[in-house]
N, C-alpha and C positions, 0 to 999 in steps of 0.2 A: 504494500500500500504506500503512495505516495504520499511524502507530506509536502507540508504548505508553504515550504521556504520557498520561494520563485526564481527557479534555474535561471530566469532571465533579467533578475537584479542583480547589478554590479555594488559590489560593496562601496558606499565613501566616507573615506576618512575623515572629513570633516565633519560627516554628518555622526559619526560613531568618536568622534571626540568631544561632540559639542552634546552628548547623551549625559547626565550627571550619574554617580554612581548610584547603585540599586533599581535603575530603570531599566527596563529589559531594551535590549537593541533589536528584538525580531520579535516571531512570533513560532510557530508551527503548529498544523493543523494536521491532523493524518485525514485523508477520504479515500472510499475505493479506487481501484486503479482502474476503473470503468469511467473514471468521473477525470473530464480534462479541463488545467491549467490555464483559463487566461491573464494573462498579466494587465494591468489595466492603465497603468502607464501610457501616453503616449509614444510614440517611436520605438515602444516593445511590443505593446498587444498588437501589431501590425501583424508581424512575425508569427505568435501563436495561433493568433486565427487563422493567416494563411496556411501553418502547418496543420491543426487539426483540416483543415478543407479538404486539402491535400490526400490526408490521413483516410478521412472520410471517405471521398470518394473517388478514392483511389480505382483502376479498373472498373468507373463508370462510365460509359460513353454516351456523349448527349446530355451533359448537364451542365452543360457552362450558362445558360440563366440563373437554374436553380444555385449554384455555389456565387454568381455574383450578387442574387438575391440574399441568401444565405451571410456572406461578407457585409455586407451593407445593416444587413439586422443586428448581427456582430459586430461589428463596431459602432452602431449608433448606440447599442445597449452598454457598450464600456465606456464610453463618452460619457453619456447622462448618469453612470456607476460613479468614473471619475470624478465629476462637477461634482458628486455631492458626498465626497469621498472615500469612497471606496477605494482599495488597493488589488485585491484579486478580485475575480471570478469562477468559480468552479461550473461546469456546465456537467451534468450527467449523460454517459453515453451510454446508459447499460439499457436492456432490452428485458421486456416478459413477456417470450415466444419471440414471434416477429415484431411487436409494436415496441417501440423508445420507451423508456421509463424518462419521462419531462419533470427532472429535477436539475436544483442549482439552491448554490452558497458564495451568496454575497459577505465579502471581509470587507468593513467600515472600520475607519479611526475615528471614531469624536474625539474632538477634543473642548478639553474643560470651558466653561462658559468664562467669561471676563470677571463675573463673580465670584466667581472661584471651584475647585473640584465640588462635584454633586456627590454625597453620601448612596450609597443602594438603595436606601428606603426613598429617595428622590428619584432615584431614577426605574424604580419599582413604581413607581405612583405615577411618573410619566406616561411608561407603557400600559399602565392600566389605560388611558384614554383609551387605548389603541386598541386593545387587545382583550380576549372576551377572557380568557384564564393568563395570570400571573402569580407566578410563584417564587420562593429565593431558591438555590440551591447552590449543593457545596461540591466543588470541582479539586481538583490537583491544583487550580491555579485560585483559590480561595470562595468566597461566596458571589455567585453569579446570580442572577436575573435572568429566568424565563416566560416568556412570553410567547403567548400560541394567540393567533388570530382568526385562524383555521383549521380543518384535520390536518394539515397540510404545509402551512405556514407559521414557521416557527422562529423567533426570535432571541438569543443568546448577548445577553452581556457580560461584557469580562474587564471587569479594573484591572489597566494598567499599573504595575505598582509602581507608586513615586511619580506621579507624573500628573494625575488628575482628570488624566484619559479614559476613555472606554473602549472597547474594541466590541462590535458588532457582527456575530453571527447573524445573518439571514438566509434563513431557508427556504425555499419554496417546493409543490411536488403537488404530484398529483391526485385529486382526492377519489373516494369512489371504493372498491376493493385494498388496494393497493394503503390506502393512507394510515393505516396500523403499523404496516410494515416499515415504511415510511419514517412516519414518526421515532419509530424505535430506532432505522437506521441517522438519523437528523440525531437524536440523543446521543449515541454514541460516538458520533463524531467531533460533537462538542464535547465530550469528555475525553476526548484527544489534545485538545489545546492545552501549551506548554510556553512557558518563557523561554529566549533563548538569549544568554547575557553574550 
């Protein structure tokens, strides 16, 4: 299973100097290896996307609509990820039988308001707006905030320590048979996240 470090960020020095101590400098996330990488970056996710394309439909003849269609929906959706800050994207490719299984995990940085870092129960009480079940839970990487909006749709907060951040699991998938499985798959992935100093 792949994790979440992104083959396609170059480390920088200045940016892992100007980190203060006990603040994590990364993150990692494990997902299945059915579930592909975009980096959401500009002038990277270019590259990922073309490679999953590629990957995809590979010894298909006759699709060059469908894959410049396909590009265009792929990168309008890491743009508008981007703008609101997102870092990765996880798109699922796994199948049950012939049909796609239509899953993805969206990785957010909030960061802290100008007011200063938000406490859990704040930002528990935010998601409650949102979200029809919220709950706290206790992770490897301390007490998180869950949030389900749907069978399907599931939300994860993770306090950056030291810093005043949050870091956003977002889930989505498909409801219907499938959204049990689903959900329990989305749970234990978020119980993969790890600091990485």
């Amino acid at each position: 299973m792949p994790d979440g470090r992104d083959p396609y960020r170059q480390p920088s020095t200045a940016t892992a100097a100007a980190v203060p101590p006990g603040v994590p400098r990364s993150y990692a996330v494990t997902v299945p290896d059915s579930w592909a990488l975009i980096p959401l970056q500009p002038g990277v996710r270019e590259k990922a996307i073309g490679t999953l394309i590629r990957q995809r439909f590979s010894g298909v003849p006759g699709a060059v609509n469908v894959k410049a269609a396909l590009r265009r929906h792929l990168t309008d959706l890491a743009e508008a990820a981007w703008q609101t800050g997102g870092i990765e994207f996880y798109l699922s490719l796994m199948t049950a039988g012939p049909l796609p299984v239509a899953a993805s995990l969206l990785v957010t940085l909030i960061p802290p308001p100008p007011s200063g870092p938000l406490p859990v129960a704040a930002v528990a009480a935010e998601a409650q707006k949102r979200a029809r079940s919220v709950r706290l839970i206790q992770s490897a990487t301390g007490t998180a905030v869950r949030a389900q909006t749907s069978a399907t749709d599931l939300s994860f907060y993770f306090s950056v320590p030291g810093s005043g951040a949050w870091l956003l699991l977002a889930f989505s998938g498909p409801a219907g048979p499938l959204a049990p499985a689903m959900t329990e798959l989305f749970d234990a992935i978020a119980a993969t996240l790890r600091w990485c100093e």
